[in-house]
N, C-alpha and C positions, 0 to 999 in steps of 0.2 A: 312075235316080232315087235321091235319100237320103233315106231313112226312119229317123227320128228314133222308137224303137220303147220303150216303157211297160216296165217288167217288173213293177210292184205292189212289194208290199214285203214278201213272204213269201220264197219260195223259186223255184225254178225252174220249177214248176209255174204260179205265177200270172200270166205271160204270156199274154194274151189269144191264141186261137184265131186272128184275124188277121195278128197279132204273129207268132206262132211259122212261120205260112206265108212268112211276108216271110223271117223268118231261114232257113229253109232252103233258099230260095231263090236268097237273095241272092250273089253272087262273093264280098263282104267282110265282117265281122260283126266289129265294134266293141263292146267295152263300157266306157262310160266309168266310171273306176276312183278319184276321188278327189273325189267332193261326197254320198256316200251308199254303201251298203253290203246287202248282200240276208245270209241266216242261213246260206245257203251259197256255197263258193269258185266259180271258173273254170272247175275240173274238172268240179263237179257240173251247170254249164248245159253244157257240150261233151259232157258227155255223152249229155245231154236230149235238146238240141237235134241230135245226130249229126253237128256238126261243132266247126271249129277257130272259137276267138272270141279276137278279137286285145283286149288290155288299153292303154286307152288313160288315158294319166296325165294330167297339167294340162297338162304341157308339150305333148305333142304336139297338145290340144285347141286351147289356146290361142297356139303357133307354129309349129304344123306342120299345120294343118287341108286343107292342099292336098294332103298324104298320104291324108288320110282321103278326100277327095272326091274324089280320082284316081281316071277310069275311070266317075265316076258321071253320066257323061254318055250315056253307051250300055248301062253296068249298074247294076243294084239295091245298094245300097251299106248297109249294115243299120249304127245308131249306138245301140246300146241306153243305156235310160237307166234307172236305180234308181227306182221310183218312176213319177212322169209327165214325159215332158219337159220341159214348161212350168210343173209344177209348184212345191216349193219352191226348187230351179236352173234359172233355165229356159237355154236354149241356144239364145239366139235369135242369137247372132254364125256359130254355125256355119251356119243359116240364112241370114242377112245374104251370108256369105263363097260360099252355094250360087247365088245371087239374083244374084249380081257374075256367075257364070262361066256362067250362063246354067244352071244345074244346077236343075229341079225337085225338091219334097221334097215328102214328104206325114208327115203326124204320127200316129203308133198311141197314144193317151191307155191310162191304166190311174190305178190306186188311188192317191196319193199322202196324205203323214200332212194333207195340209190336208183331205180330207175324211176321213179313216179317224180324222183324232182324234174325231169324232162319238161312239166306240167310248166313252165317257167318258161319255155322258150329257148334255153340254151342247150346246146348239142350235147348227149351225155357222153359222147366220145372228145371234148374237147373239157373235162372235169380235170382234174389231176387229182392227188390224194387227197382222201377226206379226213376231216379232221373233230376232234371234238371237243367243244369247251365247257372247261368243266367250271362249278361253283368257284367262287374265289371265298378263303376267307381270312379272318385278322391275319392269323399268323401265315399263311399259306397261299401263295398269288402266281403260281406259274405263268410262265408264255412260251413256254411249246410251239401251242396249238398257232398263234403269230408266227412264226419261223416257219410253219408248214405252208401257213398262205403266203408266208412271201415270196417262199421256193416254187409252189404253183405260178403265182403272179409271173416273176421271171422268166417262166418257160411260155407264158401268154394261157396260161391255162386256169376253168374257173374252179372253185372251191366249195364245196360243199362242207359247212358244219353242224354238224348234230348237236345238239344243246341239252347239257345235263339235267337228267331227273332223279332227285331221290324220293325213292319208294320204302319205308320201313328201315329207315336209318336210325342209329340210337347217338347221341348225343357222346361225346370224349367219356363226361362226369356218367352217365349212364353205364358207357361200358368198363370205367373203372369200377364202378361197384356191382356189374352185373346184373343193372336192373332189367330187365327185357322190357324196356318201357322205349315207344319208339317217336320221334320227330313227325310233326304232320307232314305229309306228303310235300314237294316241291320239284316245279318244273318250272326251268328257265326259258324268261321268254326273249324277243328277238329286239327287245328293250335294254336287256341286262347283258348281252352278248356283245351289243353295239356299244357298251356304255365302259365292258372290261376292255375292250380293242382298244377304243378311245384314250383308254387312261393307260396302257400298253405305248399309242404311240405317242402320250405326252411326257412318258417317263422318259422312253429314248431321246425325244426331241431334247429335254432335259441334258442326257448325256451324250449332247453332241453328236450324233447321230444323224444324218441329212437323208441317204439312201434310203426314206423311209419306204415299207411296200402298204402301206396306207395313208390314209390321210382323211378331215373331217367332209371331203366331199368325193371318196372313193364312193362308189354306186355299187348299191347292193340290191339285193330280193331276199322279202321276209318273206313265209312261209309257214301257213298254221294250217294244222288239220288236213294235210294233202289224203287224199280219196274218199273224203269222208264230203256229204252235201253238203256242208258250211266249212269250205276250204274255202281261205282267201290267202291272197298272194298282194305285193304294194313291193313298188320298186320308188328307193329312195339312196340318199347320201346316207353315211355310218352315221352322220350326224344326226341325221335326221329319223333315223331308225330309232335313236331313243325314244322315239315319243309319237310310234306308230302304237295301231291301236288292232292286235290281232286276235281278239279274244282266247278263250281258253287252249290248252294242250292238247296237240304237241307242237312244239314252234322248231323250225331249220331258218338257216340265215345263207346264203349264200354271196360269195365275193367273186364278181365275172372276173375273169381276164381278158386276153382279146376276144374281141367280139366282132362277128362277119355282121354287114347289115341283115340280114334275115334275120341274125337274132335279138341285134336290135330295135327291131322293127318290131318281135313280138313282146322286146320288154316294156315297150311305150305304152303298151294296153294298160299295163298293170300301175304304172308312173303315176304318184298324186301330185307330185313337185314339177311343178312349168318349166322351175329354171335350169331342170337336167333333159327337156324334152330336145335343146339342141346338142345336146351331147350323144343322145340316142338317136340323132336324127342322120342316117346312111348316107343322107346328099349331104351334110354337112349345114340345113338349115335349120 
């Protein structure tokens, strides 16, 4: 069978008691290694867990998937995931490709940031679509991902966005000549997120545009390393999110919309900025 296994979003340890029977069990132990990231490396789950965990990139996920599921017809095939499986990547092709070869799968769920953002104070039943932003570069500067939040905003609902990481990317000039030479690692943080919105709503302001669904003192919650012991959270204006300071990956950013005082109340905790504390304040002082 392939089991498609949770690991939460802390470390090594938050592997469900289910989960970690599957992995040492299993003949194979996959971890896939480029839509998400845990606070420690390779080493520290092979250690845990007392065995070898094979690191599995895009490519092999997504064209060499018969590697992985080789043999999982007669043994336990373990594909851990950062996260939930189904959560904010789900991986339901690898599923789909197990369903073609007659291959059973069963799914281990765990923590993923679509509930553990809760950890903030606002209701996860009042989110609307999540969204994700991606790198901006010379040639290439979408805003999508603004359109989605302004369509939550309008319905009074908050927004969660997931902020891109690349793991093992190769460069344009790289993949024009097929060098398999790859990009250092990068993950955006809730600096650079706040700073492409920013320049999203000064373009429009530019084109005449008024209905903006932001602006430089819309109130946000950054978000780095949620379940992991060094999570910190800082509720600020977008403007002011340029120039928080939430150390290493992974960072989320989230944009409230309406908000009940209880939720307000719980985002004052996290507040550095004085002059939004009457804005979050439920009596209105």
């Amino acid at each position: 069978m392939l089991y498609l296994v949770g690991l939460g979003l802390g470390d090594a340890k938050d592997i469900t008691f289910k989960g970690l029977e599957v992995v040492k069990r299993a003949k194979r132990v996959y971890l896939e290694a480029y839509t998400s990231i845990l606070t420690v490396g390779k080493d520290a789950l092979e250690e845990f867990y007392g065995r070898e965990v094979i690191l599995a990139d895009r490519d092999m996920v997504e064209t060499e998937a018969d590697v992985i599921l080789e043999g999982a017809q007669s043994d336990d095939i373990a594909f851990l995931v950062v996260g939930d499986p189904f959560g904010a990547t789900t991986h339901t092709d690898l599923t789909l490709r197990a369903r073609e070869k007659g291959i059973q799968f069963r799914v281990i769920h765990n923590a993923s940031i679509l509930n553990a953002v809760g950890c903030c104070g606002l209701q996860l039943y009042n989110y609307g679509e999540t969204v994700s932003i991606v790198f901006w570069t010379e040639s290439w500067r979408p805003d999508s991902f603004y359109h989605k939040i302004a369509s939550n905003r309008r319905q009074g609902l908050h927004t969660l966005c997931l902020l891109d990481i690349k793991v093992k990317e190769q460069s344009i000039e790289n993949l024009m000549k097929r060098k398999k030479v790859y990009e250092p690692p990068r993950f955006m943080t809730v600096n650079q997120a706040a700073e492409q919105l920013l320049e999203i709503v000064e373009r429009k302001t530019k084109e005449g545009i008024t209905d903006l669904a932001l602006a430089k003192d819309t109130v946000c919650v950054g978000l780095a390393r949620v379940g992991a012991e060094t999570q910190q959270i800082v509720v600020r204006t977008l403007h002011g999110m340029t120039s928080a300071h939430l150390g290493g990956p992974l960072h989320s950013l989230v944009i409230p919309g309406h908000m009940h005082p209880l939720e307000m109340d719980m985002l004052k905790q996290f507040c550095d900025d004085e002059s939004l504390l009457p804005v979050l304040s439920s009596d209105g002082s």
